[in-house]
Each structure stands twice: as C-alpha cells, then as structure tokens.
C-alpha positions in Angstrom: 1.6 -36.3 16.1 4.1 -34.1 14.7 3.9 -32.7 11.6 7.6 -33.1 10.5 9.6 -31.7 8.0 8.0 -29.7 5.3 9.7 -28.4 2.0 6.9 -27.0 -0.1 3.4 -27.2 0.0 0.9 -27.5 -3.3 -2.2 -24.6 -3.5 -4.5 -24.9 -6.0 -8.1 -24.4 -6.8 -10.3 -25.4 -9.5 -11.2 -22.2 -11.1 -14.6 -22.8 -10.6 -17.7 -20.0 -9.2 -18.6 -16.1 -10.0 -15.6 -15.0 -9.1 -12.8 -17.7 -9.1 -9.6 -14.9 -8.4 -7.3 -15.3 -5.6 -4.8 -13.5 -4.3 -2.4 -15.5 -1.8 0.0 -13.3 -0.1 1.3 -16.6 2.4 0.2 -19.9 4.1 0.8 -20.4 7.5 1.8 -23.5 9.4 1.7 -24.1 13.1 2.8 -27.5 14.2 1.1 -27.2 17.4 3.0 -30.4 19.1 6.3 -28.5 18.3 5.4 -25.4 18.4 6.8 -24.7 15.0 5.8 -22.3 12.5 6.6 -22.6 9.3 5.7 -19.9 6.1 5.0 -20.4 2.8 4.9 -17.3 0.5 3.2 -16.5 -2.2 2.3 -12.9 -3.1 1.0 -13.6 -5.9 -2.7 -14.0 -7.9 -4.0 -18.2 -8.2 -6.2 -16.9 -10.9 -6.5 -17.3 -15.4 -6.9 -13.3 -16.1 -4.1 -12.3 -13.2 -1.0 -12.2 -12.3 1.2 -15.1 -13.6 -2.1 -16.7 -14.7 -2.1 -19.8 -12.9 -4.3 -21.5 -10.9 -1.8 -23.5 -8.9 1.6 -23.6 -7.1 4.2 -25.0 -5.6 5.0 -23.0 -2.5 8.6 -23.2 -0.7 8.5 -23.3 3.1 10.6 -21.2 5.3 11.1 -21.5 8.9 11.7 -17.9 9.6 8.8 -14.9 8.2 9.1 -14.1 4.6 9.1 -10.5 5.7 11.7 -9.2 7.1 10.6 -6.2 10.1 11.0 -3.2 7.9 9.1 -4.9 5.0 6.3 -5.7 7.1 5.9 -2.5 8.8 5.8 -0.8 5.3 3.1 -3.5 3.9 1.3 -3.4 7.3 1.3 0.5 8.6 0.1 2.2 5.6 -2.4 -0.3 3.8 -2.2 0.9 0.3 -6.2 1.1 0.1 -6.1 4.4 2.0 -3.2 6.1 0.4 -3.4 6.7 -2.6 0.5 8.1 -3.0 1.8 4.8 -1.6 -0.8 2.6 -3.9 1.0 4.3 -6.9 4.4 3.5 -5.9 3.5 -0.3 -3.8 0.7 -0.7 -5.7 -3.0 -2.4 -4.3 -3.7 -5.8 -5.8 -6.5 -6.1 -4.6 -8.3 -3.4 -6.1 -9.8 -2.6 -9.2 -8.1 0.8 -9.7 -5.2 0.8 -12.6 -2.3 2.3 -11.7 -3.3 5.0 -14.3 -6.6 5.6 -12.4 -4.6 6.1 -9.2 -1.9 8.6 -10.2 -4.5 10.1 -12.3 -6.6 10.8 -8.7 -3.1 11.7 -7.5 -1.6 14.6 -9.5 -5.2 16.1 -10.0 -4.4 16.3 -5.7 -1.4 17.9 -6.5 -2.7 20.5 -8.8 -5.6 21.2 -6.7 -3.3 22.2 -3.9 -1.5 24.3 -6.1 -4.3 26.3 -7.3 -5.5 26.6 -3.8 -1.9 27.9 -3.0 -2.2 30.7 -6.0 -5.7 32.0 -5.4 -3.9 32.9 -1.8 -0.8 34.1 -3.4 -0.4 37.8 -3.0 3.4 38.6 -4.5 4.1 41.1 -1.2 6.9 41.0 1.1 6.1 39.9 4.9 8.2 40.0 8.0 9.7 36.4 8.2 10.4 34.1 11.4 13.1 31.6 11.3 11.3 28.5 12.6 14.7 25.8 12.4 15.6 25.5 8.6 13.0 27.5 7.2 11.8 31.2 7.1 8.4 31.7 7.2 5.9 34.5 7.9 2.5 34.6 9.8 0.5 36.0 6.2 2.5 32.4 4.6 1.3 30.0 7.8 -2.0 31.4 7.9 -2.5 30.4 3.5 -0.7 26.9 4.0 -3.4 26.1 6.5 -6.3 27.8 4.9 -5.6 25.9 1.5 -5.2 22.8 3.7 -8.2 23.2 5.2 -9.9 23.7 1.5 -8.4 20.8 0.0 -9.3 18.4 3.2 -12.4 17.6 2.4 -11.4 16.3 -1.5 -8.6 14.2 0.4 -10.9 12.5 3.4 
C-alpha cells in the first residue's frame, strides 16, 4: 500500500550507550508503490552536549531535495575532512577538531609557505615572460615549485 501523504516525521533516540551523539543531516523516504521520494532535513546534532541539545525532533517533509545543485556540489565535492581551508570556513561536525584547532593548522600552512618562499628569495632582477596576466621569470617558476615541493609533504 501507499504510503500517502506525509508532513513531518518524529526522530528521536533514547540517549542511551557509550556514545549516544548523533548527527542527522536528512531522512529519506521512498514510497516504492508511487515512486515518491520525499526528504526530511535535519542538519543538525540529536544529542545533550551538541548542537541544539536535543535528543528529538520534529522533521518537515519536502517533496523536492533540501539541497539545491550548487549546495550539494559544495557539501559533496570537497568533504570538509580533507580540507582543512574549507573545514574553517563550512566547518566539519563530525569531527573533533575546534575551529581554533583547524585555522590554527591552517595559518601555521600559510607561514610555512612563506618562509619556504624567503629562504629562496634572492632580491635580483630576472628577465621576465608575460604568461597571460602575469609576468614571471624562469629563476621565480623554478622557487614556486621548489617551495611547493618542500611544503608537500606537511600538506599530504
């Protein structure tokens, strides 16, 4: 039989085990008679110590995705796990990293690269190219992928 109408559906757990946390990002429905999906979103923590500290809710349903394209593409193309510029600004709830702890990792990047770039940094003149918008020089190419190269293996 068909599952109907829904408005809202109820989520809620008893708070209960070693580590009773959740984190519900959205419930999905598939009425598989009508072939009918309907979405309930959450993004949010069913947990006491996060989030809005609740343990249940009340869920509104939508017939379309609660994402539109261009917010799925930036939730789902760069996971914030394995970048840590875009867990600073999106931020990663599902890790155990503060956002002070992130940007901290961050700008010490930052200033790694740029000591990398001064401990190349000559101060002399070299004969530039014009590669589209920019000018740059063999000497300048051959430091920006020399520090890269250093600085790789603290990234990866």
């Amino acid at each position: 039989t068909s599952l109907g109408k829904l408005h809202h559906e109820q989520v809620w757990h008893d708070n209960t085990g070693s580590n009773p946390s959740w984190f519900l990002d959205h419930i999905s429905v598939t009425d598989l008679e009508e072939n009918i999906t309907r979405y309930f979103p959450c993004h949010d923590w069913l947990a006491v110590e996060e989030g809005s500290g609740e343990v249940e809710k009340m869920l509104p349903c939508s017939d379309t995705p609660y994402l539109s394209s261009t917010q799925a593409f930036l939730k789902n193309a760069i996971p914030a796990e394995h970048h840590i510029w875009w867990s600073c600004w999106k931020g990663n709830d599902a890790s155990n990293f503060t956002l002070p702890q992130r940007l901290t990792v961050a700008f010490t990047l930052v200033y790694l690269a740029m000591a990398l770039n001064i401990a190349f940094w000559s101060g002399e003149k070299e004969e530039t190219y014009n590669i589209t918008m920019f000018d740059i020089s063999s000497v300048e190419l051959y430091k920006g992928i020399m520090s890269s190269l250093l600085l790789f293996p603290v990234i990866a």
